[in-house]
N, C-alpha and C positions, 0 to 999 in steps of 0.2 A: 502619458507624456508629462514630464518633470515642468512644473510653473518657473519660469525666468525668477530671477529673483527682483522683488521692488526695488529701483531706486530712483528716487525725488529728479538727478540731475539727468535724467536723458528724458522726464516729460519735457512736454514742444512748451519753447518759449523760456523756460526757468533761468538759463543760461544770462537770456536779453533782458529778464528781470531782476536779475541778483545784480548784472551791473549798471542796470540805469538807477538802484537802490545805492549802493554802494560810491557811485558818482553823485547820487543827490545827496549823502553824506559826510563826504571826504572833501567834494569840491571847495566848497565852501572854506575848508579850515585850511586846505593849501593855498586859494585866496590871501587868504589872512596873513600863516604864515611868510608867502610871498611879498607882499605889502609890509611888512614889519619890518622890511631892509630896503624898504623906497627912502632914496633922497629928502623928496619934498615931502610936504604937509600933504596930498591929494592921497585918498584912500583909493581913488581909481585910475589915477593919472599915473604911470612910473615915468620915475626922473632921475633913475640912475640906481645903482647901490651903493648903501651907507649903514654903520651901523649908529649916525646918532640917536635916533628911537631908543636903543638898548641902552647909550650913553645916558641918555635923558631921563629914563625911567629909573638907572641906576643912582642920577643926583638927585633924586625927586624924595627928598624925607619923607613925602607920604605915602609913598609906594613902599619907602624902608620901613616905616613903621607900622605898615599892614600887611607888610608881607610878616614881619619878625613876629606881630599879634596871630597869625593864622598860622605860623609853625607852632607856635607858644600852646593855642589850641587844640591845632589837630595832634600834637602831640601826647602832651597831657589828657586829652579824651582815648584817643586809641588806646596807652596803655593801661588806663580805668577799665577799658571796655575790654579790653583783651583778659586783664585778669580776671574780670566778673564773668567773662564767655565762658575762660578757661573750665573754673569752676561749675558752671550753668552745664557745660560740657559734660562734667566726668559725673555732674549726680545726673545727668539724663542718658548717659550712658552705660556706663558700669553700675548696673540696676537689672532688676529683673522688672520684665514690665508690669505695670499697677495702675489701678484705676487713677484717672487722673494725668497723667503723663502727655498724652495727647493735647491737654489742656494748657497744659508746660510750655512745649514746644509752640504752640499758637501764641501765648501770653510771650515768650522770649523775640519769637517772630515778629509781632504784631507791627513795629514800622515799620516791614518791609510791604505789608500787609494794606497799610493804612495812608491815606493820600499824604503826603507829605504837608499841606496845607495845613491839615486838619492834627497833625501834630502839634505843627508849627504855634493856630492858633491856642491851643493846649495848654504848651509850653509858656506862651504870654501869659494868657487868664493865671494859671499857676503862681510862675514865678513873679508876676504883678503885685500878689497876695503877699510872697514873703518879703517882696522887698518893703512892701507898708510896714510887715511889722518887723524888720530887720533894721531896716534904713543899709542894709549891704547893699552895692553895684555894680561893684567889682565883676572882672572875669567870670567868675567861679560860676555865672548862671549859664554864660556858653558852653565852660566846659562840661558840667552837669547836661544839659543840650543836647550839645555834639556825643558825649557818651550814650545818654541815652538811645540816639539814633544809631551810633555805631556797632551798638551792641552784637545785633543778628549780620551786622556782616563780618562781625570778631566767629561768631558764635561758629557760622556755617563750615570754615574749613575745619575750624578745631573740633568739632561733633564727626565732620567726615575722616581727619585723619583717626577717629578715636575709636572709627564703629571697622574701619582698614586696619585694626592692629590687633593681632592675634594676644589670646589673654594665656596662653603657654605660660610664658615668663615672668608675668604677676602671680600664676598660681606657683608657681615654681619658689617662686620668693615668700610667699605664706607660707608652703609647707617645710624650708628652710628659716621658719619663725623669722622672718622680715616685719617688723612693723609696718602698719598700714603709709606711713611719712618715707619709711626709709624705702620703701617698693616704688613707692612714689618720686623720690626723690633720684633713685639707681637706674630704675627701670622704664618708667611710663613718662617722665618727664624728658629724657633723650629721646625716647619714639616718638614722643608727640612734639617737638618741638618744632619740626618743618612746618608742621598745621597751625602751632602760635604765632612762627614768627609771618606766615602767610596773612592769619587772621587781622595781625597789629599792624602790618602795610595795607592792607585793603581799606583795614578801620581807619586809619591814617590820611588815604589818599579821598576816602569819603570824606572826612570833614574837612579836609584844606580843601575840595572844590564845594561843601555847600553854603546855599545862600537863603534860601529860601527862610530856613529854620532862621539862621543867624540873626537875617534882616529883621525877623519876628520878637527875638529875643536880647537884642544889644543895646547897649546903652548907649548916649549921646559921647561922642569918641572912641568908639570902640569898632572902627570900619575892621573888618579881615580884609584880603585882597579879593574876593570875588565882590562882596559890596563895596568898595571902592570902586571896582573897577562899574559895577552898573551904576554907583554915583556920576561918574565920569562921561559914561557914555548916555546918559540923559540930558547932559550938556550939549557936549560934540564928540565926534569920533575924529580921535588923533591916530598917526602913526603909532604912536608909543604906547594906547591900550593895544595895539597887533603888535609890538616887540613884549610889554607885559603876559599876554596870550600865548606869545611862541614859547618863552620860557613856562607859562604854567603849565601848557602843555605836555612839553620837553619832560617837566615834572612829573606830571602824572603820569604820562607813559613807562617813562624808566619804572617807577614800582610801579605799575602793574604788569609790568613786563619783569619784574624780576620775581613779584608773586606767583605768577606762571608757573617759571621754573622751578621757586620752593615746593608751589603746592606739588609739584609733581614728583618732587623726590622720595625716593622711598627708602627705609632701611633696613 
């Protein structure tokens, strides 16, 4: 007699627990959203809809200048860390395996690996040291930062579109004497592209929403909008961090929702 085949969703109960998980996740940030177009000041009281909140955050220079500091950022880091992934990529891929490699892949992983904390404080002891004997303050230590964190989530799609793409067409281009640049440049660089430009939105969407590192490693003026926004909200909670929220939101979703669909593309 032939065994049923297993699946997870008809054990008893799964059902009633994937949506009382899913409600203890979501509720909450429709809350939020919900609230971000309340009238009044009451984060639990509605008083109507309005979009001052969104007005208010939008004349708020310091919302404009931590939001335009954490594009500045996550920008600049992603596409450090994408071209470092890139690369990271194609020597641990297009390779025949060797001792060592394994070792590679852990050392390139390791924050995703590693508490974020414990990066974080890292990162401080570190860059504490050069800034003594630099006297630099500047940016340059977030974005170094944020690259270094964004790294393995540059690295992971661009390693997976690289190990999904049949090597026909670069041997093809060798034995038609292609330099190693121009195979690269003709070839492997248009099929790998979906997997970069996935890599440098996700590396992207990472660091405009971290705080942790950041809080660890910023100088005096130099809020992004996430530590702004937990500046804020150790005050009081206003309407207008839940309109700032609905938009960051809005943000992140759209790319990662449009990474989705890159990563998925094939050619």
């Amino acid at each position: 007699m032939a065994r049923a085949n297993f699946s997870i969703r008809r054990q008893t109960g799964f059902t009633t627990i994937a949506v009382i998980c899913f409600a203890a996740l979501y509720t909450p940030i429709f809350i939020l959203v919900v609230y971000s177009f309340n009238a009044g000041r009451s984060i639990a009281n509605w008083e109507g809809f309005s979009l001052r909140w969104f007005e208010s955050a939008w004349n708020n220079n310091q919302v404009i200048e931590a939001s335009l500091r954490s594009l500045q950022i996550a920008t600049a880091a992603a596409i450090v860390a994408t071209i470092a992934a890139t690369m990271a990529a194609l020597a641990t891929t297009r390779t025949n395996p060797y001792r060592g490699l394994t070792f590679k892949y852990a050392f390139i992983n390791q924050p995703l690996m590693v508490p974020e904390i414990v990066t974080a404080v890292a990162l401080l002891i570190f860059f504490s040291r050069v800034k003594v004997f630099t006297g630099y303050s500047g940016l340059g230590y977030l974005i170094a930062a944020h690259t270094a964190f964004c790294l393995p989530f540059a690295y992971l799609p661009i390693r997976a579109r690289l190990e999904s793409m049949d090597l026909t067409l670069e041997r093809a281009a060798a034995d038609l004497y292609a330099t190693p640049w121009r195979t690269f440049r003709r070839i492997t660089l248009p099929l790998l592209w979906p997997g970069i430009l996935a890599g440098l939105m996700l590396a992207f969407v990472i660091s405009l929403d971290d705080v942790v590192i950041t809080n660890f490693v910023k100088s005096g003026g130099q809020d992004t909008l996430p530590t702004y926004m937990l500046g804020q909200l150790r005050r009081a909670i206003t309407p207008e961090m839940n309109a700032i929220s609905t938009v960051f939101l809005l943000i992140s979703v759209g790319i990662v929702t449009l990474f989705f669909f890159v990563s998925r593309k094939r050619t």
